[in-house]
N, C-alpha and C positions, 0 to 999 in steps of 0.2 A: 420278841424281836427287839435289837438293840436301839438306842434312841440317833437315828441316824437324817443326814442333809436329805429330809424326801424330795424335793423338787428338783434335785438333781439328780438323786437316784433316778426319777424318773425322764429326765433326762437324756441320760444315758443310754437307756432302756429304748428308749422312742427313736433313738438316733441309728441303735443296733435292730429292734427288732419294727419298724415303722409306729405310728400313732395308733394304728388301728389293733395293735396284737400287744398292745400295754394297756392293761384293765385296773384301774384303780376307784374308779365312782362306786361308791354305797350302793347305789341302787341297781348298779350293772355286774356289780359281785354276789348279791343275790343268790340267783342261778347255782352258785358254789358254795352255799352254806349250808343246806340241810342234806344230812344224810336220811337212809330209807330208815332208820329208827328216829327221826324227825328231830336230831342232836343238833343245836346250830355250831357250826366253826364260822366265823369269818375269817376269811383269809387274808391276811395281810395286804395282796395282791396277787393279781392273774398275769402271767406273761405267755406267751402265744408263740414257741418256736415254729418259724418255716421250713428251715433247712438245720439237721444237727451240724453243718459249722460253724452253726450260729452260737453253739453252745462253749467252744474255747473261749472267746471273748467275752460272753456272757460270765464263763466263771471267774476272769478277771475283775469284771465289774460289782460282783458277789462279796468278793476278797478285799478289792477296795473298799465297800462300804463295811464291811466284817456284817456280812448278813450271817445268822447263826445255823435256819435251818430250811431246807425246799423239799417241795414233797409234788412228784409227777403226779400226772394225770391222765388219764385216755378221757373216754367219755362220761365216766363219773356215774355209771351204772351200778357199779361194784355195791352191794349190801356189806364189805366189812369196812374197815375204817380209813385203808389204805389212799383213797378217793379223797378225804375230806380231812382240812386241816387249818389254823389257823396261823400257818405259817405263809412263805412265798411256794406259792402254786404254780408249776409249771405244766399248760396247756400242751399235750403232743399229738393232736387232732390234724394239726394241719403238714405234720411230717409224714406224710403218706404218697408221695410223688413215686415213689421208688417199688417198682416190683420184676423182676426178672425167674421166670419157667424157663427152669432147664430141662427139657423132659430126658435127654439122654444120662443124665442123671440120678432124677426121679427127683429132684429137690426145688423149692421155691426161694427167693431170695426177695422179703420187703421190707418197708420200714414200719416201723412202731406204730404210726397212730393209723395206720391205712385200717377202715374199716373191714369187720374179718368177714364179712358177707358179700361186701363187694370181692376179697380176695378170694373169698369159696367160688363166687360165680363166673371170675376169670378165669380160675383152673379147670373148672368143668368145661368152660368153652373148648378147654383142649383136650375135654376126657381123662381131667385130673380131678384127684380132692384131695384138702388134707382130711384124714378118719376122725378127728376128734372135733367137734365143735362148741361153743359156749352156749350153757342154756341162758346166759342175759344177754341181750346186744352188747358188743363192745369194738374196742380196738384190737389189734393180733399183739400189741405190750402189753394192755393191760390184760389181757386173758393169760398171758403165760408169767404175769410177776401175780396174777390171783392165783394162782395153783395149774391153772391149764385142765380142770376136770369137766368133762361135759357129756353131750351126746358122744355117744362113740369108747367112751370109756370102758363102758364093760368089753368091749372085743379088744381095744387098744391099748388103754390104761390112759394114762395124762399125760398133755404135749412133751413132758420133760421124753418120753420114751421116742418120738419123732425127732427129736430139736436137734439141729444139729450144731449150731452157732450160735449169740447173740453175739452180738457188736456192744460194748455198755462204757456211757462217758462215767469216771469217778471224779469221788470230790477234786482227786487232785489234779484233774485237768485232764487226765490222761482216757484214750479210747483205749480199753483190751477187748480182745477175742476171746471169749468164753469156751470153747468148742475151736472144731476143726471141719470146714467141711465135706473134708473128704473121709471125713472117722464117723462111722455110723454110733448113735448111741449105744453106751454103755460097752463100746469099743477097749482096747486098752488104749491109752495116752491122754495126754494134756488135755480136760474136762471139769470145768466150771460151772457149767448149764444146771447143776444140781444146785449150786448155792440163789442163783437167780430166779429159777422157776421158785413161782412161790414166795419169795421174798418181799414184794409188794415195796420193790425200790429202795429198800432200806439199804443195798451194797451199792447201787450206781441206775442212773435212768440207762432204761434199754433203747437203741433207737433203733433197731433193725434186729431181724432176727432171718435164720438158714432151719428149713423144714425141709424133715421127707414128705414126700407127695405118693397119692398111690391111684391106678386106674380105679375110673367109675364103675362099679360093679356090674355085669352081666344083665344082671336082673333085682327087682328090689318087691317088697312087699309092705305096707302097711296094716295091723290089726288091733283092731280095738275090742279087747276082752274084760270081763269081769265076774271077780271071783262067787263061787256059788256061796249061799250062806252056810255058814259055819267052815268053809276051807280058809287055814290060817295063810295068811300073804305070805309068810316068808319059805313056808312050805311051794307055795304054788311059786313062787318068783326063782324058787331054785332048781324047781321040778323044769320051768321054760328055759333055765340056763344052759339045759342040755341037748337041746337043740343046736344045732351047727351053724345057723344060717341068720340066726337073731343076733345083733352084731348092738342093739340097743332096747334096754326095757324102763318105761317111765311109767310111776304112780304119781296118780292125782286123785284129786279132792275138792271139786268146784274150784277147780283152776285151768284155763284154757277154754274152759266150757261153763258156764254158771248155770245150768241147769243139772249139774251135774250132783246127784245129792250123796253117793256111795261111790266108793274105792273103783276106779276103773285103773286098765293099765292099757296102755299102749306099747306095741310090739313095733320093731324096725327089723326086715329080714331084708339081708343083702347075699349076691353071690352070684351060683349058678342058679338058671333056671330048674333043671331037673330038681336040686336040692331044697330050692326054695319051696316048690309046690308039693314035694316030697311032705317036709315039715308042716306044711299049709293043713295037710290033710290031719297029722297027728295032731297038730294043735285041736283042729276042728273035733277030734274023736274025744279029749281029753272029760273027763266027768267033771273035773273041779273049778269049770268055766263057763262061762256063757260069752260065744259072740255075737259083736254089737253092731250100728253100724258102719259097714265099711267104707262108705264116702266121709263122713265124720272121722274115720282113721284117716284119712288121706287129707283132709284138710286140717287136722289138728296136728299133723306131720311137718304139712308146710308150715304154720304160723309156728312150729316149734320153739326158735328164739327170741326168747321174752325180752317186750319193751312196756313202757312203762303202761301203755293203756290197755296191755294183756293181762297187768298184774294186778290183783284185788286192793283197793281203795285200804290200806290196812295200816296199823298203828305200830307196828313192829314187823321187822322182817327174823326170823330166829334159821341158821343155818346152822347143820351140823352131818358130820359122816358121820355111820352108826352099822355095829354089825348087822348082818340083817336075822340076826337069830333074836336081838331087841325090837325086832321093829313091833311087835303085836303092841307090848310094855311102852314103845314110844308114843303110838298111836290112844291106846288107852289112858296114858300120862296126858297130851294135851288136849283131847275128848273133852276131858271133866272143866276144861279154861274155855266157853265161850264157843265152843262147834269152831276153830278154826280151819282155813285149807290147809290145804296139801300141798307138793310138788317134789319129787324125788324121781331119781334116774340109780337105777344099778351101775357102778363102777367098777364091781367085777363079782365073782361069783357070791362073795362071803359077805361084800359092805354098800350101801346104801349111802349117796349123797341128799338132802331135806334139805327146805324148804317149807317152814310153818309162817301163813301169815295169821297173826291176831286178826282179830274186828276191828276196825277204825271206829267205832264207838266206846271202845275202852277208856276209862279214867287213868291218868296218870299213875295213881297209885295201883290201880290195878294193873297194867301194864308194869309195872315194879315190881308188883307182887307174884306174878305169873313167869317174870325174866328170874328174878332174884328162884325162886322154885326151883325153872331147869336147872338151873347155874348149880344148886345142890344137887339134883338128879345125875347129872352129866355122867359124871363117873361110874351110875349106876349102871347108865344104858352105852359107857363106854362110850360116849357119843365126841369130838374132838372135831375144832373148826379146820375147815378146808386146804386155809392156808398158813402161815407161819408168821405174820406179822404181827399177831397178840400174844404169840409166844417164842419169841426167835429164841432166846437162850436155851429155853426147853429141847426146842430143836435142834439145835449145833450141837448141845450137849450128847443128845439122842444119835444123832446120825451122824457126828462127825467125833470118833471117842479121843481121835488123838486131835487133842487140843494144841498140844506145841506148833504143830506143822500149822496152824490156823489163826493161832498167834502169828504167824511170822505173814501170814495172809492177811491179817487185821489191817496192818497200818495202811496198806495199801488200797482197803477199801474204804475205810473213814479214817481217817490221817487228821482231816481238816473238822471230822463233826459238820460237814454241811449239809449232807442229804436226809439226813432224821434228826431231830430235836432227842431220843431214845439214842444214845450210844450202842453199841454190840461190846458186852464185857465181860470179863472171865475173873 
């Protein structure tokens, strides 16, 4: 950060955003320095938008002082780095006023920081949902600049396949429409929604985003299975895939449950009734399981999106997608480090999102020594983080081959260098 007049800068800031939504005390920044690998950033400071038009003037005030670099924030739940920074933090918690259900449509329209639970449970008042949800608590910006992967994945895939718009302010002052939304994804025409999902802020803060919505299903089912000894999980997790009506399958590991001491999985079946209980029955005949019980499927359904005192006391959080033809080799790789949990959800037939938490009793070095390990592994078990912001060049390069047309998109997304201290370079 440049050496610049702070007590004007702040200032400024209190004058635009009130006293209360300018955080600048040591001890009330706090709150915003450790991520869940227990890494300190302090942040520079905290600023707290209410309304994105708050944010044109804001970027003048940025400019004036030649602030170098700002990094959004939803709720700060996020296990990758995206959340935490020791740059100027921009708070979009309280930019959630805004939500309109069109149902003749089929699409939602809110803003960024609206929590995405409260948004799940307004739509359903109307006999809406969106299919995909976050397995961490969060905001509906920060779930779709993490990647957008969660429950619902395996039948749906990731928000980016829903999205149909964001609204996104760039450094250079400017709001674009990323999408259209009258163009269903992956439509032909003017379509940007790929470069944001996932990007974890690094092209522009989101403050609003345009989702498809879909009716509440018929009928739904919860089951809680586990696999019989010696059947390999990736066998059995693909053998349930073929099922019609299971729209979500999640493995755990003394997670959700602490008495939990072996591999269970939790099934999600949605639809028609006849099909659901169709299935019900096959699952039930299946040799290479055992069911569990069903009221503990139905309450480990609900508490489904994890907050922080569902999640194990743990010194590291290790995420990764991983074919699920690795899973046996994943599971036996972090085995031999310490008995850690579980937590993984199928994203579609062939790949597995995880969740390893260490012991919170691990030594620093050993926790180094157990990170440094996978970090060689990786490759083996193809395993590759969720979302794009530890490797954004990897990824442009990967999914976007023609580089000229992207260049000529560059400037307009960092022109100024103010939303990431990491440039996007070719």
């Amino acid at each position: 950060m440049l050496s610049i007049d702070k007590d004007s800068f702040i200032t400024d800031l209190i004058d635009l955003l009130g006293p209360e939504n300018v955080v600048f005390d040591e001890i009330a920044l706090q709150k915003y320095t450790i991520d869940r690998y227990q890494r300190i950033y302090t942040p520079f400071m905290v600023i707290k938008l209410t309304d994105p038009i708050q944010l044109k003037r804001l970027n003048f005030i940025l400019r004036r002082y030649k602030i170098g670099s700002i990094n959004p924030r939803g709720f700060g739940y996020s296990i990758n780095l995206g959340a935490y920074s020791e740059d100027l933090i921009i708070d979009l918690t309280l930019v959630n006023n805004k939500m309109d259900i069109n149902i003749q449509s089929s699409i939602v329209t809110a803003q960024a920081g609206m929590d995405f639970n409260e948004l799940q449970n307004k739509l359903m008042e109307q006999g809406f949902q969106i299919p995909i949800e976050p397995i961490l608590k969060g905001t509906l910006g920060g779930f779709i600049a993490s990647g957008g992967i969660g429950y619902g994945s395996f039948r749906y895939g990731s928000i980016l396949n829903i999205l149909r718009n964001t609204a996104v302010f760039l450094s250079n002052g400017q709001i674009i429409q990323t999408g259209m939304q009258s163009v269903p994804p992956f439509s032909s025409g003017y379509n940007l929604n790929g470069l944001i999902c996932g990007s974890e802020g690094y092209f522009g803060i989101i403050i609003e985003a345009i989702l498809e919505i879909f009716p509440v299903p018929e009928d739904s089912l919860n089951l809680l299975v586990s696999p019989r000894q010696g059947v390999e999980i990736s066998e059995l997790t693909t053998t349930l895939s073929h099922f019609s009506s299971i729209s979500n399958i999640c493995i755990y590991k003394s997670i959700l449950d602490n008495n939990t001491a072996d591999v269970q999985i939790l099934l999600r079946l949605e639809g028609f009734s006849k099909t659901i209980n169709a299935d019900k029955v096959r699952i039930g005949e299946m040799e290479e399981i055992n069911l569990l019980d069903n009221d503990r499927a139905n309450i480990l359904w609900e508490n489904r999106i994890l907050d922080f005192p569902q999640i194990p006391d743990s010194s590291a959080i290790v995420e990764a997608i991983i074919p699920i033809t690795y899973l046996t080799q994943f599971f036996t790789f972090w085995e031999t480090f310490d008995s850690p949990a579980f937590f993984g959800i199928l994203t579609n037939v062939g790949t597995i999102l995880l969740y390893v938490f260490l012991p919170n009793d691990l030594s620093e070095s050993r926790r180094t020594e157990i990170l440094a390990e996978f970090i060689e592994k990786a490759k083996e078990f193809q395993a590759y983080p969720p979302t794009i912001g530890n490797s954004l060049r990897e990824f442009v390069e990967k999914c976007y081959p023609n580089l000229d047309i992207l260049k000529e998109l560059k400037p307009v997304f960092d022109k100024e260098a103010i939303l990431k201290s990491q440039e996007l370079s070719f």
